[in-house]
KOLRORO-114772 format. One record per residue (C-alpha): residue number from 1; x negated, y negated, z. Coordinates in nm, 4 decimals, always signed. Example, Ala and Ser with C-alpha at 12.3 -4.5 7.8 and 13.67 -1.06 7.14 Angstrom:
1	-1.2300	+0.4500	+0.7800 .
2	-1.3670	+0.1060	+0.7140 .
//
This chain:
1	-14.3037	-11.8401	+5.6407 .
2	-14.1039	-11.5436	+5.7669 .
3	-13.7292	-11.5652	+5.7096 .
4	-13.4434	-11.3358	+5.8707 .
5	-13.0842	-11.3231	+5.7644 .
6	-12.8099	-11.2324	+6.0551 .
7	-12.4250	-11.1713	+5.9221 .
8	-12.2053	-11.1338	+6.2448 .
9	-11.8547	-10.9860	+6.2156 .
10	-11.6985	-10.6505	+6.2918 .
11	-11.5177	-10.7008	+5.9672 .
12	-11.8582	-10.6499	+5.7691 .
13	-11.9414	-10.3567	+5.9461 .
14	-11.6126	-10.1912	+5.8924 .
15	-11.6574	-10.2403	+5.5327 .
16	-11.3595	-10.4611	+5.5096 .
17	-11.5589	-10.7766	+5.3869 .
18	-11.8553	-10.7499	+5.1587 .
19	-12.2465	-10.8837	+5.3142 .
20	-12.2352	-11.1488	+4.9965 .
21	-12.3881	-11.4400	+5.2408 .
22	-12.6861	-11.2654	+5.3574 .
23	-12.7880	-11.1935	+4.9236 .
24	-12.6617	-11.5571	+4.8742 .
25	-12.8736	-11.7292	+5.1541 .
26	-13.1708	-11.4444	+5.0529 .
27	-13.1573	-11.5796	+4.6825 .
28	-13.1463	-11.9554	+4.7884 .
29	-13.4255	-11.8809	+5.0190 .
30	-13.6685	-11.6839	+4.7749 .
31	-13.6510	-11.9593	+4.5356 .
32	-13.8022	-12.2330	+4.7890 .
33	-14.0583	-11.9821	+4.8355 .
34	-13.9989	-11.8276	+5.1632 .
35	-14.0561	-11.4701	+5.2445 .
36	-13.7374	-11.2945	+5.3701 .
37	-13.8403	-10.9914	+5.5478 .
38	-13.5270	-10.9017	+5.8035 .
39	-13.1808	-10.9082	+5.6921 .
40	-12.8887	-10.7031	+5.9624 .
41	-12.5102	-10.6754	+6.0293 .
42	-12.4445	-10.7062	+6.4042 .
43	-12.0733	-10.6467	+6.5487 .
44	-11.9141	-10.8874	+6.7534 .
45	-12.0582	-10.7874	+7.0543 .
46	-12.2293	-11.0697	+7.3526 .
47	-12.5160	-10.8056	+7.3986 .
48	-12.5819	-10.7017	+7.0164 .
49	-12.5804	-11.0762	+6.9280 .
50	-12.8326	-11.2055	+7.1673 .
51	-13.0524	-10.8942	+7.1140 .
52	-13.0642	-10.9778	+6.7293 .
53	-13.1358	-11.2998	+6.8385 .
54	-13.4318	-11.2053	+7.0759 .
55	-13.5873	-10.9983	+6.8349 .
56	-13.5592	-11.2835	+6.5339 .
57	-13.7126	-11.5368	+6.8003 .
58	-13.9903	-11.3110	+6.8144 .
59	-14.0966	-11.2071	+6.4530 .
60	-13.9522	-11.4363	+6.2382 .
61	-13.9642	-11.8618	+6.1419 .
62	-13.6840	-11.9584	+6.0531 .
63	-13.3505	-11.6858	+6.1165 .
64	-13.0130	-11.7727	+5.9577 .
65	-12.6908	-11.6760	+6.1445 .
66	-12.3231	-11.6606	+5.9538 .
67	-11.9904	-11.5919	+6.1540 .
68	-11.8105	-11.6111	+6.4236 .
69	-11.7907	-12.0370	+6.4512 .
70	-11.4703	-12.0436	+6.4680 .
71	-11.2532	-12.1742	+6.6602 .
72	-11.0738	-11.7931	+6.8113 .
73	-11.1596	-11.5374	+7.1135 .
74	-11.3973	-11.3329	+6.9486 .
75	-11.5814	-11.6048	+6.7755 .
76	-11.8934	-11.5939	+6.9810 .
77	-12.2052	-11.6875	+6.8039 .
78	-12.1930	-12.0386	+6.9056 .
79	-12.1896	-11.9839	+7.2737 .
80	-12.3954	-11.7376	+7.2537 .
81	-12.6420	-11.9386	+7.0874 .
82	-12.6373	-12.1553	+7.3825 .
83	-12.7069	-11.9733	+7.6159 .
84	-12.9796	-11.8066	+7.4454 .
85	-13.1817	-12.1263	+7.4668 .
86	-13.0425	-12.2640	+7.7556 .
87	-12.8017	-12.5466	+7.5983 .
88	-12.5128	-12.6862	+7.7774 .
89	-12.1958	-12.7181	+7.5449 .
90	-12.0819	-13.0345	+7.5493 .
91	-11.7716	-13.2205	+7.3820 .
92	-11.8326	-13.4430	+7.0974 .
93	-11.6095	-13.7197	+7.0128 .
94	-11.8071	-13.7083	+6.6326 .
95	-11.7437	-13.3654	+6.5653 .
96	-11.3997	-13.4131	+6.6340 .
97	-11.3441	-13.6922	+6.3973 .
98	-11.4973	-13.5007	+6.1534 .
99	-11.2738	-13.1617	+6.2220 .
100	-10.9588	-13.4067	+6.2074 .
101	-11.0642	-13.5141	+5.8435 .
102	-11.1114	-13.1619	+5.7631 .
103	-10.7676	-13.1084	+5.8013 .
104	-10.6392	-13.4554	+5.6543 .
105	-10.8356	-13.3795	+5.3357 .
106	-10.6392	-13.0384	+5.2866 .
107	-10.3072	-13.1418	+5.3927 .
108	-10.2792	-13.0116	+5.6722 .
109	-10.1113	-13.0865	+6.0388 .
110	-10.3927	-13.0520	+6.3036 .
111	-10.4417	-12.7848	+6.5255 .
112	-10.4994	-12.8300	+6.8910 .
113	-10.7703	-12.4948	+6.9028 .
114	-10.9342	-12.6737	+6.7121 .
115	-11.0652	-12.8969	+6.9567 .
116	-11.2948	-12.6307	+7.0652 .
117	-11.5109	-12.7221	+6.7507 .
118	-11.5984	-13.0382	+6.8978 .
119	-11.7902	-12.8426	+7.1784 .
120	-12.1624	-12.8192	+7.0417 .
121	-12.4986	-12.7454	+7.1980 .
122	-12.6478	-13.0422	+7.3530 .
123	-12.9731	-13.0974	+7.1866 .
124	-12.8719	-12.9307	+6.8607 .
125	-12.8588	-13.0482	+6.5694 .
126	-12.5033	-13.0605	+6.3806 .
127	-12.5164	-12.9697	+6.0155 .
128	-12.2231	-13.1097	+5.8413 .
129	-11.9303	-12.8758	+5.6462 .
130	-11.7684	-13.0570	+5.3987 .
131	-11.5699	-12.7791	+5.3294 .
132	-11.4196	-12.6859	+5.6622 .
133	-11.3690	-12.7145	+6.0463 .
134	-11.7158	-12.5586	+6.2087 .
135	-12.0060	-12.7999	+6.1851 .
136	-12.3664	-12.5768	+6.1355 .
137	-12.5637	-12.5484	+6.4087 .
138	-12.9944	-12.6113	+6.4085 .
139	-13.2116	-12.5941	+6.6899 .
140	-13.5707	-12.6040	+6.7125 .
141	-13.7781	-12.4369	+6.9717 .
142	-14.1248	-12.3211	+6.9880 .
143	-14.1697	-12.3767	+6.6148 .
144	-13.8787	-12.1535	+6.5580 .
145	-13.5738	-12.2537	+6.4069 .
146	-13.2468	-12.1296	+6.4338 .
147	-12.9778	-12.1819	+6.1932 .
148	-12.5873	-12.0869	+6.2550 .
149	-12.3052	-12.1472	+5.9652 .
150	-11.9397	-12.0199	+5.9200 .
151	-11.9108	-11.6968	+5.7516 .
152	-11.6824	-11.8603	+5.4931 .
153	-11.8850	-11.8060	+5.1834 .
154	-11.8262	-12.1737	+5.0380 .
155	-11.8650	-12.3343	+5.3783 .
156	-12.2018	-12.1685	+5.4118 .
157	-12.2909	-12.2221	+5.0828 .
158	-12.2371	-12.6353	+5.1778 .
159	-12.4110	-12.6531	+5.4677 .
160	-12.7075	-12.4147	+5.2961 .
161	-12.7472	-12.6664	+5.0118 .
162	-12.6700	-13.0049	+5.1896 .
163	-12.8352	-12.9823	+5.5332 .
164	-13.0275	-12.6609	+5.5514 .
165	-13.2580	-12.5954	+5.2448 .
166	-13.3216	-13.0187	+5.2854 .
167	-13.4626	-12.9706	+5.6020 .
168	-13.6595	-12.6084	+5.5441 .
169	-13.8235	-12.7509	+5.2456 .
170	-13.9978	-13.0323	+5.5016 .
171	-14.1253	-12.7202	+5.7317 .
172	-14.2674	-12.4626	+5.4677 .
173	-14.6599	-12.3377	+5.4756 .
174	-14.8754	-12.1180	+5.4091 .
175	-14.8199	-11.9131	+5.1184 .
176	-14.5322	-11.9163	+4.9224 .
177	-14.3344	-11.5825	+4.7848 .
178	-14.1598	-11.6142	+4.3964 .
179	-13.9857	-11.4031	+4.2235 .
180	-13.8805	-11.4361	+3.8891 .
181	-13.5822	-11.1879	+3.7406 .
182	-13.5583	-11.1101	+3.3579 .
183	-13.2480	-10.9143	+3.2250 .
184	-13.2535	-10.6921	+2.9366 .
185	-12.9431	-10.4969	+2.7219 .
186	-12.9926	-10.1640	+2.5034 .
187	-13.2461	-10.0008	+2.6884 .
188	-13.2587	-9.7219	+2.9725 .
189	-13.4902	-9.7246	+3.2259 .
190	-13.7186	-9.4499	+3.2011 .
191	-13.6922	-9.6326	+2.8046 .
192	-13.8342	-9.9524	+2.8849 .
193	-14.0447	-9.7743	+3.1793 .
194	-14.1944	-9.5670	+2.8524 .
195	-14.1919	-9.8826	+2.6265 .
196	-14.4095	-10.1712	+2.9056 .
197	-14.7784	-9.9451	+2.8415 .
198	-14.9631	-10.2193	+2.9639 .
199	-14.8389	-10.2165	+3.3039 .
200	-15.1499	-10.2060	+3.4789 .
201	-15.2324	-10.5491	+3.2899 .
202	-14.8574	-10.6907	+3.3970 .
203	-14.9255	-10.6176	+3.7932 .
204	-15.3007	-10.7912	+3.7610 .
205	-15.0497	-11.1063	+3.8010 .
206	-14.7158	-10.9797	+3.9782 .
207	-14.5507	-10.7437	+4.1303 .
208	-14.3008	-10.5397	+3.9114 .
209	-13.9537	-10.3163	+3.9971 .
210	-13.7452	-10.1874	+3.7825 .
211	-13.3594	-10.2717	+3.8870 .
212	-13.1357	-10.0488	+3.6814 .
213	-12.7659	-10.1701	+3.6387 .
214	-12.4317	-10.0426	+3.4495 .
215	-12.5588	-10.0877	+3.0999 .
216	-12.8647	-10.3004	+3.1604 .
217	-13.1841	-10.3340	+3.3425 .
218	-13.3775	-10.5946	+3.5526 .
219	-13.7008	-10.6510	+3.5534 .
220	-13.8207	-10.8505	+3.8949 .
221	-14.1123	-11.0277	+3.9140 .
222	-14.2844	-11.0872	+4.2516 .
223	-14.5715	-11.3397	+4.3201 .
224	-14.7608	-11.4607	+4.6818 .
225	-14.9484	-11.7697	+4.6426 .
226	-15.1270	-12.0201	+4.7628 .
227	-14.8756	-12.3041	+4.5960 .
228	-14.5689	-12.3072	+4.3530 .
229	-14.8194	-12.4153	+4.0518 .
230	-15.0221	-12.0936	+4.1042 .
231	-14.7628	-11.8723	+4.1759 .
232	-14.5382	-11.9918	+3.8540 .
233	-14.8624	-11.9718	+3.6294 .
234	-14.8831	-11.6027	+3.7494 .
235	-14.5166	-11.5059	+3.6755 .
236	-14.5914	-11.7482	+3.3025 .
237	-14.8809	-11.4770	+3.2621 .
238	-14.6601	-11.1573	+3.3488 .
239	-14.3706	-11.2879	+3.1520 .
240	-14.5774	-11.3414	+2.8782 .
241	-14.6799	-10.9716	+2.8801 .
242	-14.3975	-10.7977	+2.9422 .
243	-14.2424	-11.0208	+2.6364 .
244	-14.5703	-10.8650	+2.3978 .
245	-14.3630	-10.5246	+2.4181 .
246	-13.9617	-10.5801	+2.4934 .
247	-13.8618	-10.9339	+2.3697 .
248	-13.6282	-10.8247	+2.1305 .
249	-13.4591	-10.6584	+2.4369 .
250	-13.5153	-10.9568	+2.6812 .
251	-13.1182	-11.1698	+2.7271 .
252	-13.1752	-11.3732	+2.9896 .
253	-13.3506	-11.4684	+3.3141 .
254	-13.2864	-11.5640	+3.6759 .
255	-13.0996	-11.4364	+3.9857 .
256	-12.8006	-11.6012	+3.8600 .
257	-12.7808	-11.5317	+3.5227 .
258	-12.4890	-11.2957	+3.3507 .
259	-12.4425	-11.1379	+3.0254 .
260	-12.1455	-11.3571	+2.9693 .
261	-12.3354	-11.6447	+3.0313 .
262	-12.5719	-11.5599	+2.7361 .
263	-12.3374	-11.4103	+2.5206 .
264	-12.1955	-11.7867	+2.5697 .
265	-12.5494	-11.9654	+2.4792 .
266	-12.5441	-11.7956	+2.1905 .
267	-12.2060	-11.8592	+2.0602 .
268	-12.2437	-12.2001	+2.0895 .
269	-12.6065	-12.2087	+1.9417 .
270	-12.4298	-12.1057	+1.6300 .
271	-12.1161	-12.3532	+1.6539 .
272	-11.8758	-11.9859	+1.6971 .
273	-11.5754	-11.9606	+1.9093 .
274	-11.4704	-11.5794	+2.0635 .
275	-11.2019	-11.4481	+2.1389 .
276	-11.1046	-11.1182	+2.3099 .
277	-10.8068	-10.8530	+2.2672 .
278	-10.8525	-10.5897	+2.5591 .
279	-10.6620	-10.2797	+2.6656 .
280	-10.8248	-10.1060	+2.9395 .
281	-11.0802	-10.3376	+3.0582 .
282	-10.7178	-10.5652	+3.1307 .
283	-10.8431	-10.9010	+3.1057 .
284	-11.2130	-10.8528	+3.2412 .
285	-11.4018	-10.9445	+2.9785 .
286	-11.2185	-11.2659	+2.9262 .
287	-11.2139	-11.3387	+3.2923 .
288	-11.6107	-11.2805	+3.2883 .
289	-11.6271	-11.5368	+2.9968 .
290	-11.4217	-11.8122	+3.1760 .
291	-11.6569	-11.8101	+3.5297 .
292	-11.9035	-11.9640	+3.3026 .
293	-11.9311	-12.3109	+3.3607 .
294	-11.8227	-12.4776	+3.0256 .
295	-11.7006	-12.1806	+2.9024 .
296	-11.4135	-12.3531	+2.6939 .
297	-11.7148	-12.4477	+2.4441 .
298	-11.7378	-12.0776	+2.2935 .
299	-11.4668	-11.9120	+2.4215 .
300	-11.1196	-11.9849	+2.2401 .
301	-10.8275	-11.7311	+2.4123 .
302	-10.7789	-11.3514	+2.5626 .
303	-10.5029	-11.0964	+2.4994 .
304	-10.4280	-10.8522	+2.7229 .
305	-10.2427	-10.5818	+2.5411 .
306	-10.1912	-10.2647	+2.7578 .
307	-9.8992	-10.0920	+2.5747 .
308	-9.8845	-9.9737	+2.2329 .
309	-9.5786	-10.2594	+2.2250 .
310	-9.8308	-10.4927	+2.3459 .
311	-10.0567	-10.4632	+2.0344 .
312	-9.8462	-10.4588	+1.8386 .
313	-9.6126	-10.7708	+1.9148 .
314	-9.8961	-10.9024	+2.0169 .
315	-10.1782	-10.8404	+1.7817 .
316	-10.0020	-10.7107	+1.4741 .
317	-10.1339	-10.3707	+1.4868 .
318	-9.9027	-10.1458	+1.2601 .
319	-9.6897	-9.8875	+1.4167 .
320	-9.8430	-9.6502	+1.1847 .
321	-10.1783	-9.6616	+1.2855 .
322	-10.0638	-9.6101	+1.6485 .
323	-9.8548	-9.3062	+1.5957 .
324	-10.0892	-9.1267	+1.3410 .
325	-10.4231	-9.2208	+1.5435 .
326	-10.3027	-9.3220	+1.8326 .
327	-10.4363	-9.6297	+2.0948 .
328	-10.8049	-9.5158	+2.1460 .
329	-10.8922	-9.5079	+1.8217 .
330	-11.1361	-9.6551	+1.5316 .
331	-10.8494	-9.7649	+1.3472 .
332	-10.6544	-9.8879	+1.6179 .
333	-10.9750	-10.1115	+1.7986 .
334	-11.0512	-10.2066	+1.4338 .
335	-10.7056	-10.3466	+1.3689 .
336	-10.6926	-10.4897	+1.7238 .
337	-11.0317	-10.7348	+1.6216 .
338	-10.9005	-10.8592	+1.3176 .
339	-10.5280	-10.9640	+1.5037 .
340	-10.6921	-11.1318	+1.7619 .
341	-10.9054	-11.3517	+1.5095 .
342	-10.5669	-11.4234	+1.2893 .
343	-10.3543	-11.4714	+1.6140 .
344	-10.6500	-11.7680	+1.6865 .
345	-10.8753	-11.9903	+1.6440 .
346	-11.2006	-11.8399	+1.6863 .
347	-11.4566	-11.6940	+1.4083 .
348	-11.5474	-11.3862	+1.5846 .
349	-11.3357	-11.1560	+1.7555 .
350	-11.4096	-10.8352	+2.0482 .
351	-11.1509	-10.5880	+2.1042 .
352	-11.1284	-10.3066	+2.3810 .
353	-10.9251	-9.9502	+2.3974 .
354	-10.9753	-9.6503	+2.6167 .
355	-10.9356	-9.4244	+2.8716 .
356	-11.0099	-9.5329	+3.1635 .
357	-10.9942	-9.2713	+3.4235 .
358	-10.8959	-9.0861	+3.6189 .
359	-10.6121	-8.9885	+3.4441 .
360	-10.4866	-9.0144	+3.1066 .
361	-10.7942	-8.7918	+2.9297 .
362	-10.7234	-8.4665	+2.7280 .
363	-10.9536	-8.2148	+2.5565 .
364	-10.9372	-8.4118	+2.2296 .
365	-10.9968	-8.8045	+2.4178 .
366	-11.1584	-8.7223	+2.7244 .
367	-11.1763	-8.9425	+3.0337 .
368	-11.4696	-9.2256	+2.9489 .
369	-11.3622	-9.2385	+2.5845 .
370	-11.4129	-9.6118	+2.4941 .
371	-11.3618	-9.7737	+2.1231 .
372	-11.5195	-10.1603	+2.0960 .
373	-11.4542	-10.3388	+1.7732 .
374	-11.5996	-10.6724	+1.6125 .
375	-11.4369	-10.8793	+1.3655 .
376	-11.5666	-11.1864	+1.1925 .
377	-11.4871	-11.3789	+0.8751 .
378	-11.6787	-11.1476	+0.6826 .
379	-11.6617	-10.7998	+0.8423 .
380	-11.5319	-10.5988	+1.0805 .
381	-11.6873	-10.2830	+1.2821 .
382	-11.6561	-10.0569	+1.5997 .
383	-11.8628	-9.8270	+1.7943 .
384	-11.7435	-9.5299	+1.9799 .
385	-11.8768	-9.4726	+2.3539 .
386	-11.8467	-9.1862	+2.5906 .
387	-11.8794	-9.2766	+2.9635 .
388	-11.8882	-9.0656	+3.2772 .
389	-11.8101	-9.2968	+3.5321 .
390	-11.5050	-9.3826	+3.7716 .
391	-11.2350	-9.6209	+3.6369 .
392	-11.4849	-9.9394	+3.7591 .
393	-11.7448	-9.8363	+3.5764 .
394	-11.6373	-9.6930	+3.3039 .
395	-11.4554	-10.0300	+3.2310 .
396	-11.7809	-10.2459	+3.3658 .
397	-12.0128	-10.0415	+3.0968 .
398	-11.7090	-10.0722	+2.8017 .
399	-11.7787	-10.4532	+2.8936 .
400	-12.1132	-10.4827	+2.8398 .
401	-12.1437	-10.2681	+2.5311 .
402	-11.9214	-10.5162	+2.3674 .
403	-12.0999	-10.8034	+2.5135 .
404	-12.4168	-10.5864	+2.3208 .
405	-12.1988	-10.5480	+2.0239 .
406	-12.1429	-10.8777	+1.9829 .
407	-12.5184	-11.0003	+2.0371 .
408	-12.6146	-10.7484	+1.7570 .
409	-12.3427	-10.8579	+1.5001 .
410	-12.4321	-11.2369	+1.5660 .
411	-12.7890	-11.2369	+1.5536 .
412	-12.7853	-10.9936	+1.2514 .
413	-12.6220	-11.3224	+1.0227 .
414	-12.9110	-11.4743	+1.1024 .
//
C-alpha cells in the first residue's frame, strides 16, 4: 500500500523548524511494511493545502497530515480537511472533556480558544492525544484514508503509536516493503564499496545503498514481498552476505540505532563503567551517552573542562604539561584520560581536546586538529586526527573516533 507524508507549516519551509515528523512517521511506517512513496512541505496556504490533498486522494492509500490543529488563525488543516470531503464541523462535548484534562494534567488554568478543539468533523474519527490539546483526525473514503495529527513531535508520535499504526496494521495488502539498516565504523565508502565483491550475489535478495555519514557508513537493505516471513528471510540472506566480507566492521543495526547506544552494549557486556573528560566537543559525547535508555548502567560521570584552569582543577593535569605542550596535545589528552578515571568511578576513561574551528588554528595546530585519549587500569593511549570540517562536524567526527577508539581498546582485552 502506497503511503504519503504531508508536513504543513510556513515555519518548516522557512527553515525555522526541522521536517523531523515526516522521517519519524516514514520510519514507523516502513517497518509495518508500507511503501512510502510521496513525502512534501506545503505552506499555510487554503489553496496549497487542499491541492496536496487532491493529489494524495488520488495516488496514494493512506496520506498522513502534521500541523496546523491548533487551536490559532492560521491553523487550517482541520477545516480544511472538512471541507475537502464535505464534513460539517460540529461541537463535541467529548473532545472537550478531554482538552480540559489536557490542561488539568499539566497544571494549567484553561483556555477559552481552546474550545475550538472540540469542533471536529462529523463522521471522523477522533484519535486520542495523550499528550496535548488537538485530538487526531481519521476519515475514510473511497478506500482512502486520511490521517491529520499536531505537528508537535511527541503529540504525533502518541497518536502515531496509539491510534494510528493500530488501525493501519488492520488495512495493509498486497506486498509489503522492508528495509533493514546496518551501521558500520572505520571504513570509507568507496572502502567498503571496494571491500562487498560479491555484490551482485547481495542484490539477488535486496536492494542495497550505500548511506555515508560523519565517520561512518550505512548500509540499507530494501526488500518487496509477498509477506513479512519472505521478505525477513531475504534481508537474513543479504545480511548474511554482506557479514562474509565486513563483520568485523559491522556495530549495529536498525533505523534507530546510535554509536552510543553500542558503545553502551558493550560496556556493559564486559561489567565496565566510562567516563568522559571533553574540551571542545563541550559535553557532547556525554550528552550522547545519557539519551540512551539505561544509560546509568555503563556510563559513570562527564567533565567538561574548556579552560586550561578547567583541567587542571578539574582533572589534575599539571601546569607544566599545559604551558610546555599546550591544550591540544598528546600529553595533555593523555593526562586528561587518566584524571578523569582517578577523579571517578569508572574503569575506562575517553578524553577530548582540539580546535574546533573557525578560529583558534595556527600554522603549527591547524583548524580540525583533534587529540582523543583512552585510559584504563592497565594502559593509556591517544590518536591524533586532522579534520576539515566546520565547527559541527569537526566536533561530530572527534566524537565518533573516540566512540571507535574506545570499541578498539575494549575488544582488544578480549
Amino acid at each position: 500500500m502506497k503511503v504519503e507524508i504531508i508536513a504543513i507549516g510556513d515555519e518548516i519551509l522557512l527553515g525555522q523548524v526541522d521536517n523531523s515528523n515526516a522521517g519519524w512517521m516514514a520510519r514507523a511506517m516502513t517497518r509495518e511494511g508500507f511503501n512510502v512513496q510521496h513525502m512534501s512541505v506545503i505552506p499555510d496556504d487554503r489553496e496549497a493545502i487542499l491541492g496536496a490533498f487532491q493529489k494524495a486522494y488520488h495516488r496514494s492509500d493512506i496520506t498522513l497530515i502534521t500541523g496546523g490543529l491548533g487551536p490559532t488563525h492560521d491553523d487550517l488543516t482541520k477545516a480544511l480537511l472538512a471541507k475537502f470531503f464535505n464534513l460539517p464541523l460540529v461541537f463535541r462535548t467529548d473532545l472537550l472533556e478531554q482538552v480540559r484534562e489536557a490542561y488539568k494534567r499539566q497544571q494549567l488554568s484553561f483556555v477559552e480558544t481552546s474550545r475550538e478543539q472540540a469542533d471536529f468533523p462529523e463522521g471522523a474519527t477522533p484519535l486520542r492525544n495523550v499528550h496535548g490539546t488537538a485530538p487526531g483526525i481519521w476519515v475514510e473514503r473511497e478506500g482512502r484514508v486520511f490521517v491529520a495529527m499536531p505537528g508537535v513531535p511527541i503529540e504525533m508520535q502518541g497518536i502515531m503509536q496509539q491510534g494510528v499504526i493500530p488501525r493501519v496494521r488492520k488495512l495493509r495488502s498486497g506486498k509489503v516493503v522492508l528495509t533493514r539498516t546496518l551501521h558500520l565504523l572505520g571504513l570509507l565508502e568507496a572502502e567498503l564499496y571496494e571491500k562487498l565483491d560479491n555484490r551482485d550475489d547481495i542484490l539477488q535478495h535486496a536492494k542495497l545503498a550505500f548511506l555515508p555519514g560523519v565517520g561512518s557508513v550505512r548500509l540499507r537493505l530494501t526488500v518487496e514481498a509477498a509477506s513479512f516471513e519472505e521478505a525477513g528471510m531475504e534481508l537474513d540472506k543479504a545480511e548474511r552476505l554482506i557479514q562474509e566480507k565486513v563483520n568485523r566492521w559491522i556495530v549495529g543495526k536498525g533505523d534507530d540505532f546510535t554509536l552510543a547506544e553500542g558503545v553502551g552494549k558493550l560496556l556493559k557486556s564486559r561489567h565496565l563503567m566510562l567516563t568522559a573528560a571533553e574540551s571542545c566537543t563541550g559535553g557532547w559525547l556525554a550528552k550522547l551517552c545519557v539519551d540512551v535508555p539505561g544509560s546509568s548502567d555503563w556510563f559513570e560521570r562527564g567533565f567538561v573542562t574548556y579552560t586550561n584552569e578547567a583541567k587542571h582543577e578539574m582533572l589534575g593535569v599539571p601546569w607544566e604539561l599545559l604551558e610546555k605542550h599546550g591544550a591540544v596535545s598528546a600529553e595533555v589528552v593523555q593526562a586528561m584520560a587518566e584524571g578523569a578515571l582517578k577523579k571517578s568511578r569508572a574503569q575506562v576513561a575517553l578524553a577530548i581536546t582540539g580546535i574546533a574551528g573557525p578560529t583558534g588554528g595556527t600554522d603549527v595546530k591547524p583548524v580540525g586538529l583533534v587529540y582523543i585519549g583512552y585510559a584504563d587500569q592497565e594502559k593509556t593511549t591517544f590518536i591524533k586526527q586532522q579534520f576539515d570540517g566546520n565547527r559541527k562536524t569537526n566536533r561530530q567526527r572527534s566524537i565518533t573516533a573516540a566512540f571507535k577508539l574506545l570499541i578498539d581498546q575494549v575488544l582488544a582485552e578480549g
